[in-house]
C-alpha positions as CSV (number, residue, x, y, z in Angstrom):
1,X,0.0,0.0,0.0
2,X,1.5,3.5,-0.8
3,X,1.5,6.1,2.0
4,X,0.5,9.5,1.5
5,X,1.6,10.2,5.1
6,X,5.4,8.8,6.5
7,X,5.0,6.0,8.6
8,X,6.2,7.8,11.9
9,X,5.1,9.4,15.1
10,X,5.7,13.3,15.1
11,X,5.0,15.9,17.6
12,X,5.0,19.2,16.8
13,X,2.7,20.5,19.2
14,X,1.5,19.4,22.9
15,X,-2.0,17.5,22.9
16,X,-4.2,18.6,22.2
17,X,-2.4,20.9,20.0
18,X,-4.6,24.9,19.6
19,X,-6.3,24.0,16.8
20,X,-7.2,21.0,18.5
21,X,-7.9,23.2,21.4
22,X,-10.2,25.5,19.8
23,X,-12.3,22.8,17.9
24,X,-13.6,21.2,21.3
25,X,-14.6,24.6,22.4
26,X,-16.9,24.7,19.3
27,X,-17.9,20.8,19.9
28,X,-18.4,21.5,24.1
29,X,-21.0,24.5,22.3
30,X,-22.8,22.3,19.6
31,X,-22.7,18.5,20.2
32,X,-24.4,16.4,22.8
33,X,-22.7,15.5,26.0
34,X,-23.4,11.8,25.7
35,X,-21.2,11.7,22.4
36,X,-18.2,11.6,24.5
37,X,-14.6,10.7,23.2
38,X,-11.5,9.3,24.2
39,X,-9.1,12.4,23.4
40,X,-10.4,15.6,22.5
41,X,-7.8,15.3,19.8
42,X,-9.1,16.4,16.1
43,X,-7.9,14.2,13.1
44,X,-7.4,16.0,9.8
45,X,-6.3,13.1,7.6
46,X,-4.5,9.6,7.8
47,X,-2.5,6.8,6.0
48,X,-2.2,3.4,7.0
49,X,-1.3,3.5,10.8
50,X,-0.8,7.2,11.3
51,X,-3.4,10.1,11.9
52,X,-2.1,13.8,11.6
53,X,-4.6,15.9,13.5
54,X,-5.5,19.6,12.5
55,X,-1.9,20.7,14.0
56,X,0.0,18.7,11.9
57,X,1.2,15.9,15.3
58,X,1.0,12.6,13.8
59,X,0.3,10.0,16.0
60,X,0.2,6.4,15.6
61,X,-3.5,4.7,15.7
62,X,-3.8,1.5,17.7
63,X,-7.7,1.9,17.7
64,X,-8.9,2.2,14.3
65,X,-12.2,3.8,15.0
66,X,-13.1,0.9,17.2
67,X,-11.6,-2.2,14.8
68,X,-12.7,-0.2,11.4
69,X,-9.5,0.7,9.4
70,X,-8.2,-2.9,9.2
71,X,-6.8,-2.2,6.0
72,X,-5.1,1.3,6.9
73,X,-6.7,4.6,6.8
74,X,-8.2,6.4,3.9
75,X,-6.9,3.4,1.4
76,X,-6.6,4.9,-2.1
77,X,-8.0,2.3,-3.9
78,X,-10.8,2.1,-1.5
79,X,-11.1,6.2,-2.5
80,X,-11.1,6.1,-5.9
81,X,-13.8,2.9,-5.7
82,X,-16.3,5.0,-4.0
83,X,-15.6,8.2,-5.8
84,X,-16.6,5.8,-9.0
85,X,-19.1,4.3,-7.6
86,X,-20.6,7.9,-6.7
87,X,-20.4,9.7,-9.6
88,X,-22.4,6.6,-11.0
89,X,-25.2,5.8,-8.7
90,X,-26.0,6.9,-4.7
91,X,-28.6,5.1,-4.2
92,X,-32.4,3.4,-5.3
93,X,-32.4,1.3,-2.2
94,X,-32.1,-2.2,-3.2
95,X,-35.7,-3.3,-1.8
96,X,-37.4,-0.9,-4.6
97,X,-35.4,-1.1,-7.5
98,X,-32.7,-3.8,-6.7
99,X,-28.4,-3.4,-8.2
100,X,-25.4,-5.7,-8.9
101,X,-23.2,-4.3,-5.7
102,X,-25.1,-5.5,-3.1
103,X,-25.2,-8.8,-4.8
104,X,-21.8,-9.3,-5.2
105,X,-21.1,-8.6,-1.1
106,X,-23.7,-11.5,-0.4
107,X,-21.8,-13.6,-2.6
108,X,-18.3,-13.2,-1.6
109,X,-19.8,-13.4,2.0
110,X,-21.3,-16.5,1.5
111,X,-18.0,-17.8,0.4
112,X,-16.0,-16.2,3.2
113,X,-18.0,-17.0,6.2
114,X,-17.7,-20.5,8.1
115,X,-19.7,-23.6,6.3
116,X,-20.2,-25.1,3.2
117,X,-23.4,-25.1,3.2
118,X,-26.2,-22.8,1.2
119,X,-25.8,-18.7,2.7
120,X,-27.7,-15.8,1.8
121,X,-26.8,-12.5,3.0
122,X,-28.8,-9.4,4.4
123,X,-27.2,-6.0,4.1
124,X,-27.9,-3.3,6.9
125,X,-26.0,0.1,7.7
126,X,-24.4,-0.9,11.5
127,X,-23.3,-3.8,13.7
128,X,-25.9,-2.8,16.4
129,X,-28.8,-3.1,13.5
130,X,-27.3,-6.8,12.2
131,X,-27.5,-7.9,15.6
132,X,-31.3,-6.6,15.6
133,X,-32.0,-8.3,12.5
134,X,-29.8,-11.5,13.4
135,X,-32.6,-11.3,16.4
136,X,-35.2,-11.3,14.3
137,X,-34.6,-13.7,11.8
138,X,-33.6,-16.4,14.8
139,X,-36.9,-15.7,16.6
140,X,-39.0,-16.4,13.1
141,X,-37.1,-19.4,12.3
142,X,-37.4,-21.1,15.7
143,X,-40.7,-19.9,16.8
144,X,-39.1,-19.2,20.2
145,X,-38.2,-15.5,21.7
146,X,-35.2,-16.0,24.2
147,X,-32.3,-14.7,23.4
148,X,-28.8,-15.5,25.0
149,X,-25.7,-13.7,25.2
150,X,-22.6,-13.6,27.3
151,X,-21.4,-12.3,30.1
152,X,-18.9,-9.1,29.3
153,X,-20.5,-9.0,25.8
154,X,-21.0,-5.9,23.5
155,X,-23.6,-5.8,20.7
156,X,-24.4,-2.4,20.3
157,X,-26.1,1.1,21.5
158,X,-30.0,0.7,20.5
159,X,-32.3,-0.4,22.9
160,X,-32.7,-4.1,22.5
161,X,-28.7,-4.6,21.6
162,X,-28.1,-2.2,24.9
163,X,-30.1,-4.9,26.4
164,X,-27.6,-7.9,24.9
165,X,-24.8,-5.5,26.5
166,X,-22.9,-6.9,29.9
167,X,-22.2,-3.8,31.3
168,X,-24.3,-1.3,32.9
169,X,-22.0,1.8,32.6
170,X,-21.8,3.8,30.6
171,X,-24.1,2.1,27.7
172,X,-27.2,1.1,29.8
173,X,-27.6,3.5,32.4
174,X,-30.8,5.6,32.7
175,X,-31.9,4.3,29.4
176,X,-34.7,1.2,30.1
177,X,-37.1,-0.3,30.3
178,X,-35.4,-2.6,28.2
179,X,-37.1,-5.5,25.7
180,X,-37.7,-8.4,27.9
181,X,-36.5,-12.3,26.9
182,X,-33.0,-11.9,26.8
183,X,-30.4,-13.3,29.0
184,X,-26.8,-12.9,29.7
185,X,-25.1,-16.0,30.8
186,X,-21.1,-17.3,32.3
187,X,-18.6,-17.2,30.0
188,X,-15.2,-18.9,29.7
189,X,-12.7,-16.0,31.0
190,X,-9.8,-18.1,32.1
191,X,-7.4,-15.4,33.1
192,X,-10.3,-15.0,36.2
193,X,-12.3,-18.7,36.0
194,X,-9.2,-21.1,35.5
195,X,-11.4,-23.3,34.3
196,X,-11.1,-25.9,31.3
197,X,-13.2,-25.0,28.0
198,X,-15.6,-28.3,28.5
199,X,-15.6,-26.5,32.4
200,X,-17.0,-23.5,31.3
201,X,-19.3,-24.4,28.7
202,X,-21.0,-26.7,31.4
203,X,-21.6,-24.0,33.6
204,X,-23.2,-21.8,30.9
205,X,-25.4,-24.6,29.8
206,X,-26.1,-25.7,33.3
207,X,-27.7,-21.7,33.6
208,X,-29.8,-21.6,30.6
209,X,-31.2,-25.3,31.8
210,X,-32.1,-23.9,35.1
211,X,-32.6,-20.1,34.7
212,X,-34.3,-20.3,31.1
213,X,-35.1,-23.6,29.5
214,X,-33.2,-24.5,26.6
215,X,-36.3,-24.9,24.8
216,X,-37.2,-21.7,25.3
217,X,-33.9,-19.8,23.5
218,X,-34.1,-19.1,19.9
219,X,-30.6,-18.0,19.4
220,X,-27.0,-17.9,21.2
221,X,-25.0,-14.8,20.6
222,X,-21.4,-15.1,21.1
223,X,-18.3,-12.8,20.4
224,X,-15.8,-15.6,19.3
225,X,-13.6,-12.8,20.8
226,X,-14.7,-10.3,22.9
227,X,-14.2,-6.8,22.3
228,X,-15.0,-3.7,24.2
229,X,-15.4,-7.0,26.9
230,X,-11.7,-7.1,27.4
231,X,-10.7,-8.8,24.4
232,X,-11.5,-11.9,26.1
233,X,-10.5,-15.4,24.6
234,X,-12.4,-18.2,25.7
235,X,-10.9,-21.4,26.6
236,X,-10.3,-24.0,23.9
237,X,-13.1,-26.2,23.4
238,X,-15.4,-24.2,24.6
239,X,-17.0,-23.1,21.8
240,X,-17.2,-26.5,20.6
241,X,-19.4,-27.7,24.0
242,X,-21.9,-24.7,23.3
243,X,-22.2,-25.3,19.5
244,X,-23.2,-29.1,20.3
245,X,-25.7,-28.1,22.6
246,X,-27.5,-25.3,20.4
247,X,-27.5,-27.9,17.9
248,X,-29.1,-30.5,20.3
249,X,-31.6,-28.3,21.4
250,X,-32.5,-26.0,18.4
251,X,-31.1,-23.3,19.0
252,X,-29.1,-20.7,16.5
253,X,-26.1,-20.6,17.0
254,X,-24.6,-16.3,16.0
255,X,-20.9,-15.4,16.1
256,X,-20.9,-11.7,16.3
257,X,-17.8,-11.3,14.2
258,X,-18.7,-7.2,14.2
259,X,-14.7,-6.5,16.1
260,X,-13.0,-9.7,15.3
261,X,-14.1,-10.6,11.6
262,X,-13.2,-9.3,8.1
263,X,-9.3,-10.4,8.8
264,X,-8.0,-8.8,11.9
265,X,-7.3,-11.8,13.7
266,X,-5.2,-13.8,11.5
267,X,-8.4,-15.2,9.9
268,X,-11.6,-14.0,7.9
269,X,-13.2,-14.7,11.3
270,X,-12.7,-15.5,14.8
271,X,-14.8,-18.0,15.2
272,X,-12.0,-20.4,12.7
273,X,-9.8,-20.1,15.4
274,X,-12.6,-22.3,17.6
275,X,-13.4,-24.8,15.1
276,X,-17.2,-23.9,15.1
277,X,-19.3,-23.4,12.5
278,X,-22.0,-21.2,13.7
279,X,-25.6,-20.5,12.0
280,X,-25.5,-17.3,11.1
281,X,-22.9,-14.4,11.2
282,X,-22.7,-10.6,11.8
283,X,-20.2,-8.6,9.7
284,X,-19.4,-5.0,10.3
285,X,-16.8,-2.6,11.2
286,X,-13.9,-3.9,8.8
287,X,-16.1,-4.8,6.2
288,X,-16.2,-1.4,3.6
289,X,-12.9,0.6,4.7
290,X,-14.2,3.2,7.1
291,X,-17.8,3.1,4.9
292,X,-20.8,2.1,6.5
293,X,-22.0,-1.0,6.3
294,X,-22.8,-4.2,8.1
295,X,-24.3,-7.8,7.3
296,X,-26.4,-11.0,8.4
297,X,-24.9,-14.2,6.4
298,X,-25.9,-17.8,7.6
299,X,-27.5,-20.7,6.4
300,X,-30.2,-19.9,3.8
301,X,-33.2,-21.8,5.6
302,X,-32.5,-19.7,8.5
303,X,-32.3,-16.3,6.3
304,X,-35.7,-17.5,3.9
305,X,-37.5,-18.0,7.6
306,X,-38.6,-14.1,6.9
307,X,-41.2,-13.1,5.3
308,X,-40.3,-10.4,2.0
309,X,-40.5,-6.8,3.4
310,X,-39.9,-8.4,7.1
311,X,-36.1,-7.1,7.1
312,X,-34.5,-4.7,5.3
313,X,-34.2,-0.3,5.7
314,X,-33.8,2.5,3.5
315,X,-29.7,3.0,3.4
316,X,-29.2,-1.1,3.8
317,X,-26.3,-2.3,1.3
318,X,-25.9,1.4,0.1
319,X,-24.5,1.1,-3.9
320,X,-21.1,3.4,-2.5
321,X,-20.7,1.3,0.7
322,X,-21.2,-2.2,-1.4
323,X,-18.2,-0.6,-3.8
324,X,-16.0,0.2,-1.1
325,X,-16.6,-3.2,0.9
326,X,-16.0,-5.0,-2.7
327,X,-12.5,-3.5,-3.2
328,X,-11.9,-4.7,0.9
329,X,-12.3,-8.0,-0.1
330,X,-10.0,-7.9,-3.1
331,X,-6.9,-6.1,-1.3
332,X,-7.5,-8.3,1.6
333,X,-6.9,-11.5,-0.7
334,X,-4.4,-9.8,-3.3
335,X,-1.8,-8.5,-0.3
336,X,-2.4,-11.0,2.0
337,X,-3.6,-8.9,4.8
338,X,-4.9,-12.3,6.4
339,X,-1.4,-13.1,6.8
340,X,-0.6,-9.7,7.8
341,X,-2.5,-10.0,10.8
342,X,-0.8,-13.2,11.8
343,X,2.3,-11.3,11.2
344,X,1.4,-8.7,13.4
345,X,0.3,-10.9,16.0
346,X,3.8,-12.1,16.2
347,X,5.5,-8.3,16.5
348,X,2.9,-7.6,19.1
349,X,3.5,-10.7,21.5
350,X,7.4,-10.9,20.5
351,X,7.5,-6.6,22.1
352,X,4.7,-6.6,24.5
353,X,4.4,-10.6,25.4
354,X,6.3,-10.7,28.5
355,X,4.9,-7.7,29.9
356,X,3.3,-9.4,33.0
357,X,6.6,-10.4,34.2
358,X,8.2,-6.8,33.6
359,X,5.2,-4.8,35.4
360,X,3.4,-5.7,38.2
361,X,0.5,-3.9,37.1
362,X,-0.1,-6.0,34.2
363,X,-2.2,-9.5,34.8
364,X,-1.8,-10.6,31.4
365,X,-0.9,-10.2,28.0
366,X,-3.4,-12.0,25.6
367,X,-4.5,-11.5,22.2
368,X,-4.8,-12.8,18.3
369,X,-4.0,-10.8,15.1
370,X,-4.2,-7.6,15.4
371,X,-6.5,-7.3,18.5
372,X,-4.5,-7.5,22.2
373,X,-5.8,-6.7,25.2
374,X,-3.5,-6.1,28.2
375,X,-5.2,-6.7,31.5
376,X,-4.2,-4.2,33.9
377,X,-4.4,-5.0,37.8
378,X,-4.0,-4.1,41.6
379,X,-0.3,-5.8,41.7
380,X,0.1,-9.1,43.3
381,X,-3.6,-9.5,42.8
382,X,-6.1,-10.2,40.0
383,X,-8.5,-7.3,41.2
384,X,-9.3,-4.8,37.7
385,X,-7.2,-1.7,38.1
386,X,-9.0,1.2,36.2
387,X,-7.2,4.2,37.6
388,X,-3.9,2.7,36.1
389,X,-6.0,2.5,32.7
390,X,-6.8,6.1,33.0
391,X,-3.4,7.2,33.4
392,X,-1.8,4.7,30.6
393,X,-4.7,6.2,28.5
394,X,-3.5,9.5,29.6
395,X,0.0,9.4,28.8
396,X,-0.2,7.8,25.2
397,X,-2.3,10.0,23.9
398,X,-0.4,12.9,25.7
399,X,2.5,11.4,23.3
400,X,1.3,10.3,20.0
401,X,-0.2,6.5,20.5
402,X,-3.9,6.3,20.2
403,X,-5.0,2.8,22.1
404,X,-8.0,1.9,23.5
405,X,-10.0,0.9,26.6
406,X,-12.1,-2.5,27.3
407,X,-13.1,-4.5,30.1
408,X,-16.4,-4.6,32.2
409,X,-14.2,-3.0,35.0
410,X,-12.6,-0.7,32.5
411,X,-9.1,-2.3,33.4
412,X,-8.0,-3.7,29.9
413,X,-5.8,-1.9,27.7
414,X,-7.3,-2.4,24.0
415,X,-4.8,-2.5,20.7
416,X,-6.3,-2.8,17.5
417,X,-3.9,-1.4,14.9
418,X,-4.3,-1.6,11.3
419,X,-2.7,-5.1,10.1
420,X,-0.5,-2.9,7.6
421,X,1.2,-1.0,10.8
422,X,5.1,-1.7,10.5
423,X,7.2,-3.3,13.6
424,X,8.8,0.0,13.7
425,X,5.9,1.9,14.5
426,X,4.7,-1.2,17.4
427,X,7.9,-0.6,18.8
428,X,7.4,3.1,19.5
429,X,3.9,2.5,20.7
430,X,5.4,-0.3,22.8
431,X,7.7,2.0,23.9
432,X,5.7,4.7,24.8
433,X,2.8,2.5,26.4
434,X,5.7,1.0,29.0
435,X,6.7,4.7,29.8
436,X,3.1,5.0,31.5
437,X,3.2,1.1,33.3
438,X,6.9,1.8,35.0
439,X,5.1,4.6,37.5
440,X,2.0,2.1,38.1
């Protein structure tokens, strides 16, 4: 990929820089509260792994707009395809008069997602909507209303996916009543459960026997790996264990691969790294370049189970989104970023992988592709330590590193870098990050 921006970390101002300064006076004036951010620090443009904000600092991006920018910021073949694509055709919505884009995602989805078996695809603008419609389409094809989802999970902001969400704060509070039928159950978390994969699953099923009925649940959402969670890993085999029993008992089995999918963990999606084939599958984030657009894909007598007109909205599979997600899918397969990922999986865990024995703070070090999560505790403990979060957060983006926070207890240090980031740049993240753990 060419860079329009050198592939280094430059200060020329402090952060936030004036212009920086003078934009959040403007944003305190004119945008809601609730829309709050993790640095009041205003981008201008970016290239691959670096954002220059409006005072020319460029800092190096181990977020990616939340797991978005997989393939690098503002891609220029990703550009160019949407500037084509809009000087063509904006929109008709594809449920009145129907075009070839949004049939081209469903069918390199189909044969990208986990299965061999029959997939259609249904195209929505978010990850928070496919959730909603995954939902839907599980309760009409099973009959059943109860949904399942996991402890520490995150499946979006609207009401009912707020209601999936583990976490009361900041997402849920103040904002019920909340849909009723849905149930959050034990996960495998072995850093806190030290429990076997088999273990765990047993103790999840065992609480949707006896708290819910298995014949009740229509569908089992799962994270193959958790996000704004923590970036938590479950044990192997668990995923296995559940998958047999959805299967015994009816119930759909949904990876929500809206973080993890589309390549950044050394795979098209997580879930390959388990072994399971799940049902049906949520793609977002990653998926169209920094373009919105998300999608439902799964076994096509799950998808038909809806009636025509019973899923579907106005911006869903927009013709510009569909173009940019196309020319994703083709620079992920002609570079390799697949094994890009795996690549920087290795420069991650060979600079940061022996961080719990270097800093007391940290509990562990744990992660796949490009998506870590460093566990930050009270030392000699396992008990979350959020005010040494703050202050890591504080320092990198004092200096130039844009990370992340996760964690139910906010404790876990989030890294999801672009898979075309360099070792060089990791290094002075690395670097940087360490300065902040040595006065935890």
């Amino acid at each position: 990929m060419p860079f329009s921006v050198p592939q280094e970390r430059k200060l020329v101002t402090e952060l936030p820089g004036p212009k920086s300064r003078a934009l959040q006076e403007r944003r305190v004036a004119a945008v809601s509260r609730g829309a709050g951010t993790l640095a009041n620090i205003y981008m201008d443009h970016g290239s691959g792994a670096i954002l220059v904000d409006v005072d020319g600092n460029q800092l190096i991006d181990l977020g990616c707009g939340i797991g978005v920018t997989t393939i690098g910021h503002a891609h220029p073949e990703v550009a160019q395809a949407v500037a084509e694509q809009a000087a063509k055709l904006t929109h008709t919505l594809f449920t009145v008069t129907p075009y070839e884009n949004y049939v081209r995602v469903a069918e390199k989805l189909a044969e990208i997602t986990p299965g061999d078996f029959e997939k259609h695809t249904i195209l929505v603008n978010s990850g928070a909507e496919a959730v909603e419609n995954a939902v839907k389409i599980a309760r009409r094809f099973t009959g059943r209303r109860a949904i399942v989802s996991l402890d520490h999970a995150f499946h979006g902001r609207t009401n009912l996916t707020m209601a999936m969400t583990y976490r009361p704060w900041p997402e849920r509070a103040g904002m019920g009543p909340f849909p009723g039928e849905l149930y959050s159950v034990p996960i495998s978390y072995p850093f806190r459960d030290g429990l076997t994969g088999e273990e765990a699953a047993a103790k999840t099923i065992d609480y949707i026997q006896t708290h819910i009925g298995a014949t009740e649940v229509a569908a089992f959402f799962a994270e193959p790996i958790q996000g704004d969670g923590g970036i938590v890993i479950p044990a192997p085999g668990y995923f296995a264990a559940i998958k047999r029993f959805c299967e015994d008992n009816g119930i759909v089995f949904v990876a929500d691969e809206i973080q993890a999918g589309i390549a950044r963990t050394g795979a098209w999606y997580s879930i390959e790294h388990h072994g399971v084939v799940p049902d049906l599958v949520t793609s977002a984030k990653g998926i169209a370049g920094g373009m919105p657009l998300a999608a439902v894909t799964g076994r096509a007598d799950i998808m038909d189970a809806v009636q025509p007109g019973g899923i579907g909205g106005t911006f869903g599979g927009n013709p510009v989104s569909t173009a940019a997600a196309l020319k994703v899918f083709e620079i992920i397969e002609r570079d390799d970023l697949i094994g890009e990922a795996q690549r920087v999986e290795r420069a991650i865990t060979a600079r940061i992988g022996d961080w719990a024995e270097r800093f007391d703070v940290v509990g562990e070090v744990r992660g796949k592709g490009a998506m870590f999560g460093i566990e930050l505790v009270q030392p000699g403990t396992t008990t979350p330590n959020p005010e040494a979060l703050t202050a890591v957060l504080r320092h990198a983006t004092a200096n130039g590193v844009i990370p992340l926070d996760a964690g139910s207890w906010d404790s876990v240090l989030r890294l999801l870098p672009s898979v075309v980031i360099s070792e060089e740049l990791i290094d002075d993240a690395a670097s940087v990050l360490e300065e902040a753990l040595a006065t935890r």
